[in-house]
TIDO-476031 format. One line per field, with one value per residue (C-alpha): residue number from 1; residue in three letters; z, y, x. Coordinates in pm, whole numbers, m for minus. Example, Ala and Ser with C-alpha at 12.3 -4.5 7.8 and 13.67 -1.06 7.14 Angstrom:
2
i	[1, 2] $
aa	[ALA, SER] $
z	[780, 714] $
y	[m450, m106] $
x	[1230, 1367] $
% end
This chain:
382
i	[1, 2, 3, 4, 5, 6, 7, 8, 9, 10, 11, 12, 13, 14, 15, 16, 17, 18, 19, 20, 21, 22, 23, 24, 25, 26, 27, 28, 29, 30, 31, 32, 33, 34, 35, 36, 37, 38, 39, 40, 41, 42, 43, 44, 45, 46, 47, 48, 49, 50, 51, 52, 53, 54, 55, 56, 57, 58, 59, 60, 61, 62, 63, 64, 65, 66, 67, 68, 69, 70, 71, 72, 73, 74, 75, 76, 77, 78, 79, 80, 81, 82, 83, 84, 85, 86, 87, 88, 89, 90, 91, 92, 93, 94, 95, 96, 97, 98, 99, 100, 101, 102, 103, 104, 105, 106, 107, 108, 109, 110, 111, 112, 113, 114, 115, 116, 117, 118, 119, 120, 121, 122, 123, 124, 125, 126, 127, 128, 129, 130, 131, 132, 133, 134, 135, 136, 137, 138, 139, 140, 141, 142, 143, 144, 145, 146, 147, 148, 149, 150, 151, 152, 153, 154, 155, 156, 157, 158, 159, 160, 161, 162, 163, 164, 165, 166, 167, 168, 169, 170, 171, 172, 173, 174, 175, 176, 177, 178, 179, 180, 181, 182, 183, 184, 185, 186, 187, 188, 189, 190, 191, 192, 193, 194, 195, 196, 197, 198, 199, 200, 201, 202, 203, 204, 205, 206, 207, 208, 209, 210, 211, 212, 213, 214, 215, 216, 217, 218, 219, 220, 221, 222, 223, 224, 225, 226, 227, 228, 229, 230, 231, 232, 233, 234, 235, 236, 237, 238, 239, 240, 241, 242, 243, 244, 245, 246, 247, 248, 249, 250, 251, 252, 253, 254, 255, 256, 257, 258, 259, 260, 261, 262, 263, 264, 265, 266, 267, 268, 269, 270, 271, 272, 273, 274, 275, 276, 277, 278, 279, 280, 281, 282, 283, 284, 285, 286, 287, 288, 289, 290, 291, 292, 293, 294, 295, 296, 297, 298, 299, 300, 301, 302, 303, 304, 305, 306, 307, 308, 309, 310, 311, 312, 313, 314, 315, 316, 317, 318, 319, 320, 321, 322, 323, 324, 325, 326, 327, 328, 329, 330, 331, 332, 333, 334, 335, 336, 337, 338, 339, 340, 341, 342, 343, 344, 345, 346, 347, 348, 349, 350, 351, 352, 353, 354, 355, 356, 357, 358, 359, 360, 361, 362, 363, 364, 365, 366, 367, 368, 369, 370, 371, 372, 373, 374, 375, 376, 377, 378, 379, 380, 381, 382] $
aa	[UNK, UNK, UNK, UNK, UNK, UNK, UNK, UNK, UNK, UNK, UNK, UNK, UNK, UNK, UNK, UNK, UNK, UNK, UNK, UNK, UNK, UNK, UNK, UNK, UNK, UNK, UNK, UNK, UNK, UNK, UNK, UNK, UNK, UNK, UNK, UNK, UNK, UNK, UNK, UNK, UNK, UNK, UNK, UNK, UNK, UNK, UNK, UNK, UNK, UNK, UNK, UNK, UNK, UNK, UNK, UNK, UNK, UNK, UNK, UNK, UNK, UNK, UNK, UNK, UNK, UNK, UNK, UNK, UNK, UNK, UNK, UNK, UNK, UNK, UNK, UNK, UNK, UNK, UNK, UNK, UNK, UNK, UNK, UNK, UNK, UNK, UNK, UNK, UNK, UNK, UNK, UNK, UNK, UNK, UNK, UNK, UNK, UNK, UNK, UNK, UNK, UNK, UNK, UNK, UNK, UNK, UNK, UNK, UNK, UNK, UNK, UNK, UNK, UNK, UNK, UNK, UNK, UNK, UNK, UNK, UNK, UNK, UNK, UNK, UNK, UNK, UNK, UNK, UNK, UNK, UNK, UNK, UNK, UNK, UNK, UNK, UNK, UNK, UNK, UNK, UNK, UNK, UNK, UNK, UNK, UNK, UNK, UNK, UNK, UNK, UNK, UNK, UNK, UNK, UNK, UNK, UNK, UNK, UNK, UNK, UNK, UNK, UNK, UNK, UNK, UNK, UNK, UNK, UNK, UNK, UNK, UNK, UNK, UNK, UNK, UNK, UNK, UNK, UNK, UNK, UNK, UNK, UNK, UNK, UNK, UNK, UNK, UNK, UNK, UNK, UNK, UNK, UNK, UNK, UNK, UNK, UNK, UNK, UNK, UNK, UNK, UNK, UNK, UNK, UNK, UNK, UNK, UNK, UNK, UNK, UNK, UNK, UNK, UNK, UNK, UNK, UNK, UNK, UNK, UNK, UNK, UNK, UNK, UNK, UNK, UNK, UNK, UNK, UNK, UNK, UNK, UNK, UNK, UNK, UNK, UNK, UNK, UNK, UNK, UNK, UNK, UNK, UNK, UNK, UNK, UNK, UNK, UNK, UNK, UNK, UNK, UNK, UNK, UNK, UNK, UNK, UNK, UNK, UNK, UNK, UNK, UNK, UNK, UNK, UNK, UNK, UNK, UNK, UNK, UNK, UNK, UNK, UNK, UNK, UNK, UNK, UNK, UNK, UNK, UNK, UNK, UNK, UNK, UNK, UNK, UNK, UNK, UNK, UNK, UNK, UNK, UNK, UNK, UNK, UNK, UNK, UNK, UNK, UNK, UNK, UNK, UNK, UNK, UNK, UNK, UNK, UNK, UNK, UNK, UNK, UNK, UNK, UNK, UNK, UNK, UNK, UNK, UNK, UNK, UNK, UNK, UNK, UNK, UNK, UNK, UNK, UNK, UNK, UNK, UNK, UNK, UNK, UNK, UNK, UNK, UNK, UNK, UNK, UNK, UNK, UNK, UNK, UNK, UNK, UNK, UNK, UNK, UNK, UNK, UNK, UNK, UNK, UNK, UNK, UNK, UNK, UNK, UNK, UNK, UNK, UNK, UNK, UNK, UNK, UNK, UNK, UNK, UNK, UNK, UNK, UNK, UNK, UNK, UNK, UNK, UNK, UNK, UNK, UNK, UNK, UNK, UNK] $
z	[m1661, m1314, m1194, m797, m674, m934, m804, m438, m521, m738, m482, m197, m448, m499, m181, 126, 305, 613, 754, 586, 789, 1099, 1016, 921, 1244, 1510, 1281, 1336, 1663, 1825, 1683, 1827, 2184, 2177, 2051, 2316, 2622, 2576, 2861, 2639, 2392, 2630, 2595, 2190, 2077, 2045, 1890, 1609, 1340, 999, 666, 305, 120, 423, 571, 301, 242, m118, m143, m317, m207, m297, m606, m492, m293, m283, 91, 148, 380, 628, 699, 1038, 1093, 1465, 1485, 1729, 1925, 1734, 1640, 1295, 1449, 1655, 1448, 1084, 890, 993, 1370, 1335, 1229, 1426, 1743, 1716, 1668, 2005, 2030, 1727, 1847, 2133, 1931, 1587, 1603, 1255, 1111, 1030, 783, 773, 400, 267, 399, 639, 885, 671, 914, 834, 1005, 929, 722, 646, 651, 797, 716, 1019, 899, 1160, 1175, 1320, 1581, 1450, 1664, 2033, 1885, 1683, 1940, 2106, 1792, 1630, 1951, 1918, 1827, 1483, 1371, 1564, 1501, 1265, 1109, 733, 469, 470, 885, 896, 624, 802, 984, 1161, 1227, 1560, 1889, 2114, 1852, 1959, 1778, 1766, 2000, 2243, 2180, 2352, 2055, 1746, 1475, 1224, 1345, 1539, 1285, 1307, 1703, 1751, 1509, 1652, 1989, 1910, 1624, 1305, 1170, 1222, 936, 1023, 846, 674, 892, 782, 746, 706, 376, 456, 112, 62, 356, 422, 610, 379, 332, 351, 468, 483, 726, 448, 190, 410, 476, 101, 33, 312, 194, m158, m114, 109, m237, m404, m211, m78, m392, m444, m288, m451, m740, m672, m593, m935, m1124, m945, m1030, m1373, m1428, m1227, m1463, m1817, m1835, m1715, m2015, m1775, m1433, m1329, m1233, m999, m606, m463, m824, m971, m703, m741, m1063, m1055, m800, m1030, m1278, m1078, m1083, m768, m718, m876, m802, m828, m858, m1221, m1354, m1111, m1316, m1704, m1629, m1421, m1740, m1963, m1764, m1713, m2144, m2208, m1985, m2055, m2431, m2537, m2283, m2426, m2785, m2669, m2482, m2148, m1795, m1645, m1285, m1069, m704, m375, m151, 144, m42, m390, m460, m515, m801, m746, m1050, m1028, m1117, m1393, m1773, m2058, m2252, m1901, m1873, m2263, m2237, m1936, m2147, m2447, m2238, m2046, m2377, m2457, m2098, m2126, m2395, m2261, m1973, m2166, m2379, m2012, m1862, m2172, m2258, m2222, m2121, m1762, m1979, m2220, m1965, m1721, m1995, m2086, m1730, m1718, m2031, m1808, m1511, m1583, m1383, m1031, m1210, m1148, m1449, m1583, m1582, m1889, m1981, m1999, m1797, m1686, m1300, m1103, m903, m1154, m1495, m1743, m1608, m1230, m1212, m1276, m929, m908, m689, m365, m32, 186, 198, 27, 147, 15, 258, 639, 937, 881, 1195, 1456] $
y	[835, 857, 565, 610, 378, 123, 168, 116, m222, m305, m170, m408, m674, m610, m530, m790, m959, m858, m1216, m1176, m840, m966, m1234, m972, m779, m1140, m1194, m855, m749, m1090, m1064, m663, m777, m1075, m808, m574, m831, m1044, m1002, m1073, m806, m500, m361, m394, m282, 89, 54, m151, m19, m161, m35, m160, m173, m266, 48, 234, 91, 18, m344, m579, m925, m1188, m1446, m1739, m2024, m1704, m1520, m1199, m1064, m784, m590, m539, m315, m328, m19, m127, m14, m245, m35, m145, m111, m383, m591, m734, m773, m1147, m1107, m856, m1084, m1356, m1146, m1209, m1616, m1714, m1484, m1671, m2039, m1956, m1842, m1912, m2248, m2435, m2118, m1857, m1799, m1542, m1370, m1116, m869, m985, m1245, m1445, m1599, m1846, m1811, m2013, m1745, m1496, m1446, m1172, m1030, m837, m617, m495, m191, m19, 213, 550, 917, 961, 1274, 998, 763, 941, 1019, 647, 569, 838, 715, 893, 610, 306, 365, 78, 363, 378, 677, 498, 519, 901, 1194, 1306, 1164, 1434, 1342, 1514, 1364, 1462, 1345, 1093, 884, 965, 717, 868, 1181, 1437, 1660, 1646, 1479, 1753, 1970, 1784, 1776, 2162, 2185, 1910, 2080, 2392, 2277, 2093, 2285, 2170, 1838, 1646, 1456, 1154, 1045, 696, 396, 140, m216, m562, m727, m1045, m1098, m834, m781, m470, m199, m75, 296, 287, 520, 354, 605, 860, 637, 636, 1017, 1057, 859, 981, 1380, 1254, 1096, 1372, 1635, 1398, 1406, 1069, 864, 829, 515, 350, 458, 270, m39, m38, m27, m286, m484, m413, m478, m829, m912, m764, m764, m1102, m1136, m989, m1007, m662, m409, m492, m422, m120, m13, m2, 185, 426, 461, 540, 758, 959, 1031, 1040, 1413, 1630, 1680, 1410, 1451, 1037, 670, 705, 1071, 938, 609, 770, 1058, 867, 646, 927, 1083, 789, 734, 1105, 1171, 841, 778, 848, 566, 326, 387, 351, 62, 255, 319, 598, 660, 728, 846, 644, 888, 975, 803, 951, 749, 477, 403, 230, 73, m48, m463, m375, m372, m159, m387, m469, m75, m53, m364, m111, 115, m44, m189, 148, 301, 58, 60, 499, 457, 232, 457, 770, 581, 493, 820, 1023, 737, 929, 618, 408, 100, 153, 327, m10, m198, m16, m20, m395, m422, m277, m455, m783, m919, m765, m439, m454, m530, m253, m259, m477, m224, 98, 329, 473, 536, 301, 581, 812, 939, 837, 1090, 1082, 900, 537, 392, 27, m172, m365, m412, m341, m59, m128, 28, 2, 162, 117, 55, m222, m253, m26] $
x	[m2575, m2372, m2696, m2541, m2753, m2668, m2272, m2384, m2518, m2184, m1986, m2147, m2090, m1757, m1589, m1510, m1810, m1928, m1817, m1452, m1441, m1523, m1215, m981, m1107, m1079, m695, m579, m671, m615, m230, m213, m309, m79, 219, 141, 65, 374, 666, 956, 887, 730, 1114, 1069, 727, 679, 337, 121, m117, m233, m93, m229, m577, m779, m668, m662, m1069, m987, m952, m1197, m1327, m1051, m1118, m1311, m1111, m878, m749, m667, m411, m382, m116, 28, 315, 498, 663, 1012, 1290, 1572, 1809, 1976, 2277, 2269, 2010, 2045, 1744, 1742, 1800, 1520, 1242, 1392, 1353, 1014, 1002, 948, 623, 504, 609, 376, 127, 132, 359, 372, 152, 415, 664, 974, 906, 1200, 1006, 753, 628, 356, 68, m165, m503, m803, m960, m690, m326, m167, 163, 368, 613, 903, 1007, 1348, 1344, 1286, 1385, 1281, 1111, 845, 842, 541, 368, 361, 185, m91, m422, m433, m139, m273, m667, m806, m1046, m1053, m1138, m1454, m1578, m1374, m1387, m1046, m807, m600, m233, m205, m86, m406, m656, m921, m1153, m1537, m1646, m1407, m1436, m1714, m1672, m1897, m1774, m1862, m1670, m1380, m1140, m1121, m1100, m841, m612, m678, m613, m319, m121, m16, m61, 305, 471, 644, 972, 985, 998, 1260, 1160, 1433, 1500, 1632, 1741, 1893, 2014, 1972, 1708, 1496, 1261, 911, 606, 304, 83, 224, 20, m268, m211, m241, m538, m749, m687, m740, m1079, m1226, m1082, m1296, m1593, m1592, m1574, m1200, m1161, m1476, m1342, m1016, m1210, m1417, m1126, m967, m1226, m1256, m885, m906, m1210, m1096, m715, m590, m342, m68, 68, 111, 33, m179, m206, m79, 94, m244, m402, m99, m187, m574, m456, m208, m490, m808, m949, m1045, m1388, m1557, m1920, m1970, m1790, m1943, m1779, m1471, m1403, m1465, m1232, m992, m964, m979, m687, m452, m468, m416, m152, 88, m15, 388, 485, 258, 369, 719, 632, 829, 668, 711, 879, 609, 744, 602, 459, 687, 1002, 1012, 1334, 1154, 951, 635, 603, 970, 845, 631, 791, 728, 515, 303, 265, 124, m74, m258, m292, m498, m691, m749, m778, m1079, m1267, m1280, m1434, m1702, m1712, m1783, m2023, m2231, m2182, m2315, m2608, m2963, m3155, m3099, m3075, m2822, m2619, m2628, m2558, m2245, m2124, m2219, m1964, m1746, m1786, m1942, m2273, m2174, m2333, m2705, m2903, m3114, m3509, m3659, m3920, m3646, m3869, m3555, m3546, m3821, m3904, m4038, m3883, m3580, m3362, m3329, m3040, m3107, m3231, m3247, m3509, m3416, m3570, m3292, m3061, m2733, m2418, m2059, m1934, m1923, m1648, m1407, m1198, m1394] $
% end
């Protein structure tokens, strides 16, 4: 049984507080204004916006005594002709001595902060063509709206968000790209490995391009169903390191089906996909070269071995099966019982007596008692 309601308590349970929101909201914005106001660097900064899970809205809430980190990309005017990778990130030190002095730490790829409640990582960025100047600027790329607050994001330079924006929501997706033309594609931004030494590809908003068209394809429910099986792999395959992160969700996003009518159907055939399609790699303990989005050079799962990749597999192999099992059971109880083998004790418990749904009948779907309204999803950085 899909049991929706069931998944919108474990998906409450399972993604970030409201109270580690509000710190990831105080961490990030506080940083932006600081970019933008200081004197030294009005000649540098072309524009900020926030790459990774948060933005994405499919991370989960960190492991206690655990922090997360958000991502903050400062999209420059250093050209990498003039700059190293080094004298890049360095450009930036005396910002962070003013603010951030003794809390800050140049990474091979990013600027590590240390806040009280969360660390944020700033990633640099060369200068890219005067013809994207304008258009990393626009509000579409610096917004802090998720898949979650927005079914679409349009990528067009005029675009505004709803709360600015006189035009209903339904339908202003339609008129803005009407008004404005085509939906632009930006090129790959180029950030500095220090260790490497050397400037290299990446396309983040291409990522969050990618995930926001993929979860409206799938009604909504593609990035819950990213976040449940992010949680099932941090709760029932800890024998190996990766993949995790980004790879993972890369993964579940290879194999996740279009037009999933729930986070239930999403996560059995999602599963069911994933061991179908890569069975051969796992037997062959290989991985297979799975192509970033926006830089198909490089392979996403380019730190994980072929043993990590199989291990995935089995235990993929073993959790569809416990999915199908749920999905197909014909009572509430055994199918919250399956999907509590699945997910542990953040999946509500089913009722004692197995009346089925509370509010009337064993086949309406499996609601589950609670005096408030739960809701797993919601605006993160509005």
């Amino acid at each position: 049984m899909e049991l929706p309601s069931y998944f919108d308590d474990f998906l409450v349970e399972v993604r970030p507080t409201p109270e580690q929101l509000d710190d990831y909201k105080e961490g990030h914005e506080t940083l932006r204004e600081r970019l933008h106001g200081y004197t030294d660097l009005s000649d540098v900064i072309v524009s900020t916006f926030l790459q990774g899970s948060y933005r994405r809205a499919t991370a989960i809430r960190p492991r206690r005594g655990n922090r997360s980190d958000v991502d903050v990309v400062v999209v420059t005017r250093l050209s990498q002709e003039e700059y190293t990778p080094a004298a890049a990130m360095e450009r930036f030190c005396p910002f962070l001595d003013e603010y951030y002095a003794g809390r800050y730490e140049l990474q091979g790829r990013s600027i590590r902060l240390t806040l009280s409640h969360v660390d944020l990582d700033l990633v640099v960025t060369s200068a890219p063509s005067e013809a994207e100047l304008g258009l990393l600027a626009a509000e579409s790329v610096t917004s802090a709206k998720t898949p979650e607050d927005l079914r679409f994001l349009p990528l067009v330079e005029g675009w505004r968000s709803p709360a600015r924006s006189s035009e209903p929501w339904a339908r202003g997706w339609q008129i803005y790209e009407k008004r404005t033309g085509q939906q632009w594609q930006l090129s790959p931004l180029y950030i500095p490995d220090r260790e490497a030494q050397t400037w290299t590809r990446t396309h983040p908003l291409e990522q969050i391009r990618w995930t926001w068209e993929k979860n409206a394809a799938c009604n909504g429910h593609y990035v819950n169903v990213v976040k449940a099986l992010k949680w099932w792999r941090r709760l029932r395959h800890t024998a190996e390191k990766y993949p995790k992160g980004y790879p993972l969700e890369h993964i579940i996003g290879q194999s996740c089906p279009s037009s999933i009518g729930s986070v239930a159907a999403g996560v059995t055939t999602t599963l069911e996909a994933f061991v179908g399609e890569y069975r051969w790699y796992a037997q062959n303990k290989q991985k297979p070269f799975m192509s970033d989005h926006g830089v198909p050079e490089h392979d996403v799962l380019h730190r994980i071995t072929g043993e990590e990749f199989a291990a995935l597999h089995a235990k993929a192999e073993e959790a569809a099966g416990i999915a199908r099992r749920a999905l197909d059971a014909d009572s509430v109880k055994e199918s919250a019982e399956r999907w509590r083998e699945l997910f542990g004790d953040k999946f509500p418990e089913p009722p004692p007596d197995d009346n089925g749904d509370r509010r009337g009948g064993p086949d309406k779907g499996g609601f589950t008692q609670r005096e408030g309204v739960s809701r797993p999803g919601g605006t993160r950085f509005a």
